[in-house]
N, C-alpha and C positions, 0 to 999 in steps of 0.2 A: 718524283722522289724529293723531300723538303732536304734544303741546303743542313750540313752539320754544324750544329749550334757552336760557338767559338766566341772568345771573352773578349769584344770588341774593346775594353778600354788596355787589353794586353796587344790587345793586335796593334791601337793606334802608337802604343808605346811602342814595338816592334818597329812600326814605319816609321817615326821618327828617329831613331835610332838607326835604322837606314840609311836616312836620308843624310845624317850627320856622320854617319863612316862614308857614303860617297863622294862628302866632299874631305872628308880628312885625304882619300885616297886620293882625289882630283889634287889636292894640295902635295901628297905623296910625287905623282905622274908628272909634276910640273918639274919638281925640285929635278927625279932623273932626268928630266926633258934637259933641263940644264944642266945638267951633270954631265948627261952623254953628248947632248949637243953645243953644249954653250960655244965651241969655238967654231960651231958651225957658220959660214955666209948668208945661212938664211934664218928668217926672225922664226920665231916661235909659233905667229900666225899663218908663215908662210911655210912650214913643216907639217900644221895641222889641216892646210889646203893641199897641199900635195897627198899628205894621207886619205884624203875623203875623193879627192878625183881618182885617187886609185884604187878607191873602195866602189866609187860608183860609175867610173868610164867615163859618162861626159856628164855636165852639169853647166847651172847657168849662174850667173852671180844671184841673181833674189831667190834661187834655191837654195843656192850654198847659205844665205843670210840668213834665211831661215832655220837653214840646219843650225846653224853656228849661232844664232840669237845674237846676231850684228846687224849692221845698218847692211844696204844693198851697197852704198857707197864704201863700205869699209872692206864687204867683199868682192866689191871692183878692184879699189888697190891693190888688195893682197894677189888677186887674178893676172892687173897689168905689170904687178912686178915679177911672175912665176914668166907672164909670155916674155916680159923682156930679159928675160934673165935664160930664156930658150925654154924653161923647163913645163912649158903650158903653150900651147893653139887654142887657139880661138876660130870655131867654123861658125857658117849660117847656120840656124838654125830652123829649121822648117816649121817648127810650130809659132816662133816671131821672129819676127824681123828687129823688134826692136833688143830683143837680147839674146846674141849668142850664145852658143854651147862653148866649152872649155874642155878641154881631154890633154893630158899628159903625154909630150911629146918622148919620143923613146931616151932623151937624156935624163926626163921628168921619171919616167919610171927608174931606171937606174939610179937616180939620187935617191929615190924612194927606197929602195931594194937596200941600198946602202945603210939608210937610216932604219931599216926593217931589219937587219943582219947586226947594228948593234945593242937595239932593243932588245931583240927574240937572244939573244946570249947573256943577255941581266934575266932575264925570264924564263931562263934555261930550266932551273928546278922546280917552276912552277908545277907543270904536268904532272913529273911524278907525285909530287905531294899533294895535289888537288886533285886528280885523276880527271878524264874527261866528261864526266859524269856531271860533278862538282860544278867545273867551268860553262860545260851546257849548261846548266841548270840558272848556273850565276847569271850568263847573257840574258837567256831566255826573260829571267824573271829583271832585271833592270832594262831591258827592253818594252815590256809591256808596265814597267811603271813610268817608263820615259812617254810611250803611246799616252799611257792615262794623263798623264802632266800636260802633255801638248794638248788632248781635249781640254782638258781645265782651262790650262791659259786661253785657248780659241775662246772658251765659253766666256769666259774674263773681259775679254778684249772686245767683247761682239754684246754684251750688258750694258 
């Protein structure tokens, strides 16, 4: 069955126009970040490492680095200041020795839970006005242009 024909120079205008509401939004999600958390004891990077070890269980720093498009040394700090601060372990890791896993110790989740219980009440009337439809739809589709983006860059980086 041939693909449905579609006015590629409106589509390209679409995705740019995407691509510049997701950063207006990223510039939106900072400001609250500071809003809700500015008085918080933990920096901005290390609120965003707490949410992704609670997203993903354990993780390593050159994974997180890569998630996060920072140095492995940048996601080390952010790491040895979550374990020394209690709210991050550090185990062996069985697939290296040379970098272990990190997983959020039960204090690390409860600060999480905390800073997840002020967010989700600013975001309270999202659902109803977007419905869950809306919001599937929205991940779904900035997920698979996130996917595309990371081919790109690999493909970038490896020419």
């Amino acid at each position: 069955m041939p693909k449905a024909s579609f006015d590629k120079s409106r589509v390209r205008r679409d995705l740019a126009e995407l691509v510049d509401e997701v950063v207006r939004l990223a510039g939106r999600l900072r400001q609250i970040d500071a809003a809700l958390h500015g008085e918080s004891a933990l920096s901005e990077a290390e609120r965003v490492v707490l949410f992704m070890l609670f997203s993903a269980g354990e993780t390593t720093a050159p994974a997180l680095a890569r998630t996060r498009s920072v140095t492995r040394q940048r996601s080390q700090q952010v790491l040895n200041a979550l374990t020394d601060a209690g709210l991050a372990e550090r185990l062996a890791n069985p697939a290296s020795e040379k970098s272990p896993l990190y997983r959020l110790t039960r204090a690390g989740r409860q600060a999480t839970a905390a800073l997840h219980k002020k967010e989700f009440r600013l975001y309270a009337t999202l659902p109803e006005l977007l419905g869950e439809r809306k919001i599937k739809n929205a991940l779904l589709t900035l997920r698979q242009v996130g996917a595309e983006l990371d081919r790109s860059l690999r493909r970038m980086r490896s020419s």
